[in-house]
Backbone as numpy.savetxt, mean C-alpha at the origin, in Angstrom:
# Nx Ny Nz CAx CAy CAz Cx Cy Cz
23.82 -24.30 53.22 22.49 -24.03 52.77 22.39 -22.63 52.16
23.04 -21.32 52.46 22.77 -20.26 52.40 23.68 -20.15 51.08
24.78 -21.14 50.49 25.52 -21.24 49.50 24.90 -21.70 48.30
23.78 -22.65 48.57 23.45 -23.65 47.78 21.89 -22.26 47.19
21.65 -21.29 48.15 20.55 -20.65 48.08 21.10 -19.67 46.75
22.41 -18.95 47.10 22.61 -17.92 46.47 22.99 -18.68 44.98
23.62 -19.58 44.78 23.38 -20.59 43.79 22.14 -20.46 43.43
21.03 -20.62 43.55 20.09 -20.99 42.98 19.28 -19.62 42.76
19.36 -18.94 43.20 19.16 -17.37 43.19 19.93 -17.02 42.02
21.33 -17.38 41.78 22.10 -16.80 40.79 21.60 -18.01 39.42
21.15 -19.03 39.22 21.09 -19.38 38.16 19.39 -19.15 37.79
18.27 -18.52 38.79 17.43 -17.83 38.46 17.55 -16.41 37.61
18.82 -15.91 37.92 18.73 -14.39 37.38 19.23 -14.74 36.34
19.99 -15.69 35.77 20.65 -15.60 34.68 19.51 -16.35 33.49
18.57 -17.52 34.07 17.44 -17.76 33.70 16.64 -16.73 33.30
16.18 -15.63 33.96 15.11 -14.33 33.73 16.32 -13.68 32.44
17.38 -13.69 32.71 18.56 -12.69 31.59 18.26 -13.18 30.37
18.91 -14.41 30.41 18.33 -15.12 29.06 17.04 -14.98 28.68
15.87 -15.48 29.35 15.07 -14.99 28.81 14.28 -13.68 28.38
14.97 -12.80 29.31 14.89 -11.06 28.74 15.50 -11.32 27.16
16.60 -11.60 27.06 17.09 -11.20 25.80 16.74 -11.90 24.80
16.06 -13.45 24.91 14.89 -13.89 24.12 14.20 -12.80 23.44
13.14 -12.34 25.00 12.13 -11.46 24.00 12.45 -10.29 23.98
13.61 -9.66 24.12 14.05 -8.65 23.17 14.48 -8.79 21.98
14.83 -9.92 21.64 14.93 -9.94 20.39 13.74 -10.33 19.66
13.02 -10.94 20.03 11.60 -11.52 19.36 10.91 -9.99 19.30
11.23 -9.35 20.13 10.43 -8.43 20.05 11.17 -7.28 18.71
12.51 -7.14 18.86 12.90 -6.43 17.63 12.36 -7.06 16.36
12.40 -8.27 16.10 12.39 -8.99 14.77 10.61 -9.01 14.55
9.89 -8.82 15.54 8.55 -8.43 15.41 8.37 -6.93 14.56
8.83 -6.08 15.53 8.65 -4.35 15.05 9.39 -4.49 13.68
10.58 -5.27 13.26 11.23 -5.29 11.78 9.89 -5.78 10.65
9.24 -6.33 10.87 8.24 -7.44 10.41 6.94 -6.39 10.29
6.88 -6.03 11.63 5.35 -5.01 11.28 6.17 -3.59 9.98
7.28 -3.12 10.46 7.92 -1.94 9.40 7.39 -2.32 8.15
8.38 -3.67 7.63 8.19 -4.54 6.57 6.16 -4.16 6.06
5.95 -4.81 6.81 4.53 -5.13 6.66 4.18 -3.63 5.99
4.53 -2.92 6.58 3.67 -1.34 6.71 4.10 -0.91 5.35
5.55 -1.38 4.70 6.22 -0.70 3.91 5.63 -1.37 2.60
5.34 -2.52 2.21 4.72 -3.22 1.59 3.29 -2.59 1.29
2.46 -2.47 2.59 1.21 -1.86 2.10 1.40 -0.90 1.51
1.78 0.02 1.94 2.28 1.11 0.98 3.03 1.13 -0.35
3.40 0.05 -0.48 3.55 0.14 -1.75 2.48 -0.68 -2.96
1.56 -1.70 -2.22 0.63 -2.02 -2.66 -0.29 -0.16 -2.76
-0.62 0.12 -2.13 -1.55 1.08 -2.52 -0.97 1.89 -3.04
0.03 2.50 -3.34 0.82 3.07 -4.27 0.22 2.98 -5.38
0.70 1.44 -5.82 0.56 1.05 -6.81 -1.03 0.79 -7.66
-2.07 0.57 -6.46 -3.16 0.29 -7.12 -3.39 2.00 -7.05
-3.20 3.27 -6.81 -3.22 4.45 -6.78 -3.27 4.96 -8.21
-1.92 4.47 -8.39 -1.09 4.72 -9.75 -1.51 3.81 -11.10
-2.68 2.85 -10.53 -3.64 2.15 -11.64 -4.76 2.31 -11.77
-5.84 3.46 -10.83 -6.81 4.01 -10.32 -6.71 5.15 -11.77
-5.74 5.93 -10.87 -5.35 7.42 -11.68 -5.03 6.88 -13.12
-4.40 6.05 -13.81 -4.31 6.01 -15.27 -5.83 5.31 -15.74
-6.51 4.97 -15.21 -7.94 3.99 -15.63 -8.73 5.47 -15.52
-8.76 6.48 -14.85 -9.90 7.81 -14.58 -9.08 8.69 -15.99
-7.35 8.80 -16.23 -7.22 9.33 -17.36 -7.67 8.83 -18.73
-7.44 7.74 -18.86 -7.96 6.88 -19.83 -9.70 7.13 -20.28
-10.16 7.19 -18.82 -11.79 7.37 -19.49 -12.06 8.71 -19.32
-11.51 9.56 -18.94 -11.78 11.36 -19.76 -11.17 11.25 -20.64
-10.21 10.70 -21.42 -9.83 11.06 -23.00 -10.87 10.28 -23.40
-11.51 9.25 -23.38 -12.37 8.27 -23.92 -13.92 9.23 -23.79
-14.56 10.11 -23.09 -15.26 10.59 -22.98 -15.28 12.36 -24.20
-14.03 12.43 -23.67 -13.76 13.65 -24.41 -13.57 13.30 -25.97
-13.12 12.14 -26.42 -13.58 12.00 -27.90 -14.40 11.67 -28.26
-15.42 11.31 -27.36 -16.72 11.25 -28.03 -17.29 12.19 -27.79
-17.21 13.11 -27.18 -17.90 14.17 -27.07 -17.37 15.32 -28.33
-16.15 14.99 -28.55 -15.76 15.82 -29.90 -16.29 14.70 -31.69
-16.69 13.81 -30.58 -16.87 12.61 -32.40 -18.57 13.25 -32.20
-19.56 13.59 -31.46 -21.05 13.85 -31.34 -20.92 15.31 -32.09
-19.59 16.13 -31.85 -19.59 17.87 -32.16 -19.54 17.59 -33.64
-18.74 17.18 -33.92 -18.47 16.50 -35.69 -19.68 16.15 -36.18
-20.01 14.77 -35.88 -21.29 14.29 -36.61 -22.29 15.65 -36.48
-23.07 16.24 -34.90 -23.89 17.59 -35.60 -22.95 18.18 -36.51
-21.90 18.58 -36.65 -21.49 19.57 -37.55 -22.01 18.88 -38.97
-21.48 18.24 -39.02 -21.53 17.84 -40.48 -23.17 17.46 -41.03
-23.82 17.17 -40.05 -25.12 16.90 -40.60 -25.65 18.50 -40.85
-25.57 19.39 -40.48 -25.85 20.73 -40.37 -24.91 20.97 -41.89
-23.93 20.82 -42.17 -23.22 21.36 -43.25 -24.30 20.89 -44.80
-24.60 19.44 -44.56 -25.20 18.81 -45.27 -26.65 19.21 -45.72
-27.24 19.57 -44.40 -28.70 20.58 -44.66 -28.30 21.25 -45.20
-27.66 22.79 -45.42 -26.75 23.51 -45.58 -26.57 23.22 -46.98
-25.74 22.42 -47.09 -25.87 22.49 -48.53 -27.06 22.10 -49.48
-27.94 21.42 -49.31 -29.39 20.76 -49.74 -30.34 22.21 -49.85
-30.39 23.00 -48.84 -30.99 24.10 -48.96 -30.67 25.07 -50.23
């Protein structure tokens, strides 16, 4: 009886072993997965960063030539009085 015990004691621990090393590994291939995950977002926002910043350059040059196409037109209407006078 006390044979048949430690038997069954010993194929419990090897039961809990195995399943330790189950979820150690489930658990590595999890933390690989969240990295992944993390590394991805970051490169999503990177990227919409880096499409943010060229859309805000785009509309100060777009602002700034019209603000130099408004300096022109007064100029020239002023040249035009200017000359009429």
């Amino acid at each position: 009886q006390l044979d048949a015990a430690i038997a069954k004691v010993n194929d419990e621990r090897s039961n809990v072993g195995a399943l330790q090393n189950r979820l150690e590994f489930t658990s590595s291939n999890l933390m690989n997965s969240i990295q992944n995950n993390a590394a991805s977002m970051s490169t999503i926002r990177d990227a919409d960063f880096a499409a943010e910043a060229a859309d805000l350059a785009k509309n100060q040059i777009l602002v700034q030539s019209g603000t130099s196409m408004l300096a022109q037109a007064n100029s020239l209407s002023q040249n035009v009085l200017a000359l009429i006078r």
